[in-house]
N, C-alpha and C positions, 0 to 999 in steps of 0.2 A: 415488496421491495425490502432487500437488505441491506445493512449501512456497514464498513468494513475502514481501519485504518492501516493503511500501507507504510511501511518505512522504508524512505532512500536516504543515501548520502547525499549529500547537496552537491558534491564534489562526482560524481559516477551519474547521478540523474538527478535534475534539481526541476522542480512546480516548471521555471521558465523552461528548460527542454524541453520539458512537454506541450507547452504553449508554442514553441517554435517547429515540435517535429508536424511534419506535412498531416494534414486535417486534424491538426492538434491532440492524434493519435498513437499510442506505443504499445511494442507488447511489454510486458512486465519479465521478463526472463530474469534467469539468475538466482530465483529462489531456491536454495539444498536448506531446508528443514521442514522434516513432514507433516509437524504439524500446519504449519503454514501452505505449505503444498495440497493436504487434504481441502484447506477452506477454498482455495483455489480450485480446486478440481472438482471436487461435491458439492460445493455451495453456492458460489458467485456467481449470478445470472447478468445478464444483459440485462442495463438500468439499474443499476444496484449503485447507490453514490460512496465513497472515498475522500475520507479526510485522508490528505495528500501530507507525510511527517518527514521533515526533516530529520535527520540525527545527525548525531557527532557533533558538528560545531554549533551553536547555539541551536538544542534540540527546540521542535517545536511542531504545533499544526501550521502550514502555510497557506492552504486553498482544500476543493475539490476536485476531484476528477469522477468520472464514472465509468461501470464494467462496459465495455466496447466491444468485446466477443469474449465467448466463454471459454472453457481452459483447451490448449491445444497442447501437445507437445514442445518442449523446450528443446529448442534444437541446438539449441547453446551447450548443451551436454553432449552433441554428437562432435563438437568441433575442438580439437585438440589445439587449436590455435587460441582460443577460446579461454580465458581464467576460468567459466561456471564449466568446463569439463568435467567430464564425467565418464568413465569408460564401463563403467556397471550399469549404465542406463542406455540399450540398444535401442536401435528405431523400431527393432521389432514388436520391442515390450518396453517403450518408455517407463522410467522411473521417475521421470518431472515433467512440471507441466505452468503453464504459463496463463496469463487472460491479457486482452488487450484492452488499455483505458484511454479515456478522452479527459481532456482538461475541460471544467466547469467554469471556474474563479480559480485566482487569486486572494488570499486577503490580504486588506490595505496593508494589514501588519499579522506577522508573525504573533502566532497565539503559545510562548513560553510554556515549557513544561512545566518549572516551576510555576507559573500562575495555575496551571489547571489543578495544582495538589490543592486542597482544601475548597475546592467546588462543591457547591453543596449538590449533590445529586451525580458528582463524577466520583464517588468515594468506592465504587466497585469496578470501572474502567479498568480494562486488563493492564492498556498501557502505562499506569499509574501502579501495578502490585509491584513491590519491591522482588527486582530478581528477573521482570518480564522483560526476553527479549526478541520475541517473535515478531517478524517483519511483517506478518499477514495476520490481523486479528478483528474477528468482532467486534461492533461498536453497537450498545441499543439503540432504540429511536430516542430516547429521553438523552442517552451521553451525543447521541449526533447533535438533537436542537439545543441544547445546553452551547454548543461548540459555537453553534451557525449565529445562535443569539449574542454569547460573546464578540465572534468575529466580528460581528455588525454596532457596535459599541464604541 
């Protein structure tokens, strides 16, 4: 099992969306950055857990979610009606791609960005290097239970 931190806007898809979309199920569409897209596509397996990130307005960890099906094509690039359009990514030969996650938790409280700087043991978390701002990124097992212990505080 792999442990992975997703960023949404809280305002486009927020932790509660996902608790309300039908079997508490979504696909993650919309990601254009390939490094993000590769971990998506090469790496995330079914059961894989998801610190679920707030950004923008009070950035932050807010719950889990988990990988739901593995990467499929992002069809939100075939549809010109669509903002994640894409017209360089054919159905033929997709250029993005997508997984579908399930909500685990919520936590009682949002886990502040600023609290996680000076974690003893979150000091190499990607989401933490100044400059980072990939919406799909790695997390160890030591930065997930560090998270999950906090949460639980």
């Amino acid at each position: 099992m792999r442990y992975w931190l997703m960023k949404t806007e809280p305002g486009c898809f927020s932790i509660d969306d996902l608790e309300a979309a039908p079997d508490q199920s979504s696909s993650w569409d919309g990601v254009r950055n390939y490094q993000a897209r590769n971990f998506m596509r090469d790496e995330m397996s079914v059961g894989d857990l998801i610190l679920f990130y707030h950004s923008v307005t009070n950035p932050g960890v807010v719950g889990i979610a988990r990988v739901a099906r593995e990467s499929y094509p992002d069809n939100t690039a075939w549809n010109p009606e669509d903002r994640h359009y894409d017209p360089r990514s054919p159905a033929e030969k997709p250029l993005w791609f997508m997984v579908d996650v399930q909500f685990v938790e919520k936590f009682a409280s949002p886990l502040p960005l600023g609290a996680l700087r000076g974690i003893k043991g979150l000091e190499k978390m990607e989401l933490l290097k100044k400059g980072s701002r990939l919406s799909v990124m790695p997390v160890s097992t030591e930065e997930f239970e560090i998270i999950l212990r906090l949460a639980k505080e």
